[in-house]
N, C-alpha and C positions, 0 to 999 in steps of 0.2 A: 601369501600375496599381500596381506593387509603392512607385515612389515617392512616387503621390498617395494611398496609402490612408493613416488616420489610424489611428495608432496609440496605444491607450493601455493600457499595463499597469500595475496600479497593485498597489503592496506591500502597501499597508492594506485593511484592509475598505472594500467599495463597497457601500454598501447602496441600495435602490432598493425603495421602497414601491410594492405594487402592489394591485388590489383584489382580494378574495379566489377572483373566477372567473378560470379559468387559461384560455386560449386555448384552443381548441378545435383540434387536427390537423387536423379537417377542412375548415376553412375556409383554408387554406395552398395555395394553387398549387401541385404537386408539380413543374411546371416550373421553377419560379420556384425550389423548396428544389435541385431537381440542378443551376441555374446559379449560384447562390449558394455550393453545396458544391464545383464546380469553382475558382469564383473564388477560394475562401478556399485550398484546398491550391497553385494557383497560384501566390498571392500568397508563402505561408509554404509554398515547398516543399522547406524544409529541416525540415519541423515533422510529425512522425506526427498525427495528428486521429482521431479514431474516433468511434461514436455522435452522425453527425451528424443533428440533424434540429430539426424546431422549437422556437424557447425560448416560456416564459410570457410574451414579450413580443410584445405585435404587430409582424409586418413583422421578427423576429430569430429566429435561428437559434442553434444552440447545438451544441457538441463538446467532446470530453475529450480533454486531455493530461495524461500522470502524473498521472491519479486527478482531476483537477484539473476544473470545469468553465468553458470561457470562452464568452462572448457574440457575437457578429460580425454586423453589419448591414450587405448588401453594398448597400445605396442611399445611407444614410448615412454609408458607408467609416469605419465605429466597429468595434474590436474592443474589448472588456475579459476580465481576470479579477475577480473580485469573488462578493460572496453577494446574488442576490435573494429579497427578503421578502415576505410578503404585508401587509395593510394590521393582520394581527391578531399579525405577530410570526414568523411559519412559515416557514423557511428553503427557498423551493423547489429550492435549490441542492444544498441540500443531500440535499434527497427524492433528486435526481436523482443522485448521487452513490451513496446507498445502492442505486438500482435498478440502476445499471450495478458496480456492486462485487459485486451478489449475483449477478448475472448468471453474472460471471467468476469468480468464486470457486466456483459448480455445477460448473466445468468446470475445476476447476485440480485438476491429477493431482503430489500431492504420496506419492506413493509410495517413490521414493527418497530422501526427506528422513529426515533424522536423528531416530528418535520414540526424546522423554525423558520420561519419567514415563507414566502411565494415570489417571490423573485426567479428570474428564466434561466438563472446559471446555476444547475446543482451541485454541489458537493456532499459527498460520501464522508462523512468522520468518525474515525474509530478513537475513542477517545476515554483516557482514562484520568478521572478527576485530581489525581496528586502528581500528575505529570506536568512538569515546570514546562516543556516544549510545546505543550496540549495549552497550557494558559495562553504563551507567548502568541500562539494560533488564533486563540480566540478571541485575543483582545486585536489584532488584524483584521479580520475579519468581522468584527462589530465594527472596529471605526471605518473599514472600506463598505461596508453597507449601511452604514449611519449617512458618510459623505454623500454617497450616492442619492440615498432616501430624502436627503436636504435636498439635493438639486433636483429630484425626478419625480420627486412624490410615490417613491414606490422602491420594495426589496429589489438590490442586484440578485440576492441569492436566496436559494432554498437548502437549507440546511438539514443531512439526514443526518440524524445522530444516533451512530450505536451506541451506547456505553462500554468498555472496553476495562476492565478492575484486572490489572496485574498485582495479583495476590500475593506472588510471592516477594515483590519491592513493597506495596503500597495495602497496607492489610485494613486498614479505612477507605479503599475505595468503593468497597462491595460496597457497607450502610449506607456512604454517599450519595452510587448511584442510586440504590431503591430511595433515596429520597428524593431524587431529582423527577422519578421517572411516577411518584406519589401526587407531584404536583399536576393542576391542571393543567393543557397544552399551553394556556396563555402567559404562564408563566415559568415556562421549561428556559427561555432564552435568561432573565437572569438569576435565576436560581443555576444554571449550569456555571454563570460569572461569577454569583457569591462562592459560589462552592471551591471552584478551580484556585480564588481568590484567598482561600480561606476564612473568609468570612460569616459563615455555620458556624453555630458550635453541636459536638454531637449530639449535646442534650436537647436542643433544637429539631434534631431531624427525625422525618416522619418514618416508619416503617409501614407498609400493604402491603394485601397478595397480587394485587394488581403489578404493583413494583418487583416484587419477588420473582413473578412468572415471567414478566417482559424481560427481564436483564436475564432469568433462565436463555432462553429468545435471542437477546445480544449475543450471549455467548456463544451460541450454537452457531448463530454467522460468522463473527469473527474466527472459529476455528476453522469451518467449512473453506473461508476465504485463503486463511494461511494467515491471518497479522502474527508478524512478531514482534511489533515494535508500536509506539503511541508518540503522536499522532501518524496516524495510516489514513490518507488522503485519498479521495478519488474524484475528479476531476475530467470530462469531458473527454471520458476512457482512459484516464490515463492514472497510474498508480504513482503518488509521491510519499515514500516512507521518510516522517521526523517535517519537521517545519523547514521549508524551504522554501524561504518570502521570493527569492528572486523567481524560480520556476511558477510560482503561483500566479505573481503578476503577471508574467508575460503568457500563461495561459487563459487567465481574466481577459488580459489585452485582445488577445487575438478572436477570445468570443465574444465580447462588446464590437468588435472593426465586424465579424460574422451576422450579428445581429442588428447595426446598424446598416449594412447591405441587401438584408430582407426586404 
């Protein structure tokens, strides 16, 4: 099976028009979805799959990887990633995505994470210190809560910070983080900037077991979560993988118009 299935993944957007009634669960074979969900881990059983169950398309199924949703048709031995539309524009891919991220995100125990600021708009940051798209984040997001803090006298945002050491790209992030996380909370905000910045030297940075155990801690969430990628964003339920200023803003935007309506 594994050789005759067809495989297509594709880098670009797959768009696929469909008409604006979405299939109905109940008309699905529940046999039919459990041999389809065997087939597919089967086939791809080097691949975690989760939330498997029927897509908006007839006779297809649908799953997530890293946030990600893809399609698989085990008659027509089709798999895709890609976004389906409706015929008026509506990304149901995307619906699907926010209902499986708010899910996990109810139940993500960010306790041990690093909290910067008190400001009413949290984000969630999985972040790993030699990550060039993790800087670009951070320096965003200091000068959009600096601005703010000029004008308001007070944080736009609360910052959870996991640390997040992809070990196998970046093998100085581990002693990094346990330096960062050695530091008092008062100064976790820029010891996280020197660092990302490069500006530590190692002979400078602190090791403890305080450090040691917490990033143990990190890590056990970020697995639990599913991150596969730095910066891994969470936002107002919502999952942004990689730095994505525009997405950012306009989910900033819309819960500043939310909070000034209170």
């Amino acid at each position: 099976m594994a050789n005759n299935i067809k495989k297509i993944f594709s880098s670009v957007l797959l768009a696929l028009c469909l008409s604006s009634e979405v299939v109905s669960t109940q008309d699905i074979d529940k046999g039919a979805q459990k041999i389809a969900a065997e087939q597919l881990k089967a086939t791809f059983n080097q691949t975690t799959f989760t939330n498997f169950g029927p897509a908006p398309i007839d006779g297809w199924y649908q799953a997530e990887i890293s946030n990600q949703v893809v399609y698989f048709s085990h008659k027509q031995e089709l798999m895709f990633f890609g976004e389906v539309y409706t015929k008026n524009g509506v990304s149901l891919s995307e619906q699907t995505r926010i209902k499986w991220q708010s899910k996990r995100t109810d139940n993500l125990d960010v306790s041990t994470a690093l909290s910067i600021g008190n400001g009413l708009i949290e984000i969630i940051e999985f972040t790993d210190t030699d990550c060039p798209f993790c800087l670009r984040f951070n320096k965003w997001i200091t000068t959009k809560n600096n601005a703010y803090k000029s004008k308001y006298g007070k944080d736009l945002f609360t910052r959870k910070l996991v640390l997040t050491p992809i070990d196998q790209l970046h093998p100085n992030a581990h002693k990094e983080s346990v330096h960062i996380i050695c530091q008092n909370p008062d100064k976790w905000e820029v010891t996280i900037t020197k660092t990302l910045e490069s500006k530590i030297s190692y002979a400078d940075m602190d090791s403890c077991q305080k450090g040691k155990d917490t990033l143990v801690q990190h890590r056990k969430i970020t697995k639990e979560f599913g991150v596969s990628a730095t910066p891994t964003l969470i936002i107002a339920g919502q999952v942004i993988q990689g730095f994505n200023q525009q997405k950012l803003e306009a989910i900033v935007k819309q819960q500043l118009t939310k909070l000034e309506n209170k």
